[in-house]
C-alpha positions in Angstrom: 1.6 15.6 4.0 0.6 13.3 1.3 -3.3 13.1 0.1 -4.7 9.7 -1.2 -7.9 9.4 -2.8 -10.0 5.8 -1.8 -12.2 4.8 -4.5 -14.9 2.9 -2.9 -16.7 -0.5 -4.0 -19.9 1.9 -4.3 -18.7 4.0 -6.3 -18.0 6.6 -3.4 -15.0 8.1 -3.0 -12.5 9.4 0.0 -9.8 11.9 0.1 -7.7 12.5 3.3 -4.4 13.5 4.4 -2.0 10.8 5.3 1.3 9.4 6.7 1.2 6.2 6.0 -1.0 3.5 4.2 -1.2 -0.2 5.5 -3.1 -3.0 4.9 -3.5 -6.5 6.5 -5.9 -9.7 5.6 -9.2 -7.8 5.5 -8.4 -3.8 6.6 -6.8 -0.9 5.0 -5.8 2.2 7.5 -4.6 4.9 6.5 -2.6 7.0 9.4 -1.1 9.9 10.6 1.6 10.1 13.3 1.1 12.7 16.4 3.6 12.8 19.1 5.6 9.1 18.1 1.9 7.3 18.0 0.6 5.8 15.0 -3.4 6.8 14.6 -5.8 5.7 12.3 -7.6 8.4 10.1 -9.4 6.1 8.0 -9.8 2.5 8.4 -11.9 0.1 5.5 -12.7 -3.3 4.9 -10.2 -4.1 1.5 -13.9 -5.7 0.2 -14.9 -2.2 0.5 -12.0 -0.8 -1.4 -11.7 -0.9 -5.5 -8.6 1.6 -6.1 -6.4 4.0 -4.0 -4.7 6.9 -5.4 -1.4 9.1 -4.4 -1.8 12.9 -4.6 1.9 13.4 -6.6 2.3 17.5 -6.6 4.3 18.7 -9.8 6.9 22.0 -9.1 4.5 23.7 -11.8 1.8 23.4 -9.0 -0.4 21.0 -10.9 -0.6 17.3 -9.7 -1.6 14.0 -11.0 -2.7 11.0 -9.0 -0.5 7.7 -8.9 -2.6 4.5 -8.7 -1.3 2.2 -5.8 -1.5 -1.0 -5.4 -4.4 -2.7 -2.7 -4.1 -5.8 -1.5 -7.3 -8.1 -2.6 -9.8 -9.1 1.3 -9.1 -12.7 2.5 -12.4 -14.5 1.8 -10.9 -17.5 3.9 -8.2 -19.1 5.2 -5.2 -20.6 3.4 -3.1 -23.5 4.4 0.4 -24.1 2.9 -0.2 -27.8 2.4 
């Protein structure tokens, strides 16, 4: 199961075991899938978030963390004028 590290806007920082990651206007969830449904494991505010990281393991056994990217939080509504 792939591990991603959440650097938080505090300086804080998150490490769980993941699925998937997702993000819409103002949330990022990451989740896990148990019997066909889709659960969150750890859900954020994206103005909370400042980086999330992929656990990539090497065959050595070492591993190194992939940066990915984070949509930025919706501070309002655009229109397509």
């Amino acid at each position: 199961m792939p591990t991603y590290r959440v650097q938080l806007t505090d300086g804080t920082q998150r490490t769980v075991d993941a699925l998937r990651v997702r993000a819409d206007s103002r949330s990022l969830l990451l989740e896990n899938r148990t019997a066909g449904v889709w659960s969150p494991v750890l859900c954020l505010g994206l103005d909370q978030v400042s980086r999330v990281q992929r656990r990539l393991n090497e065959s050595d056994g070492s591993w190194t963390w992939l940066t990915e990217s984070v949509p930025s939080a919706v501070t309002g509504i655009k229109s397509w004028a």
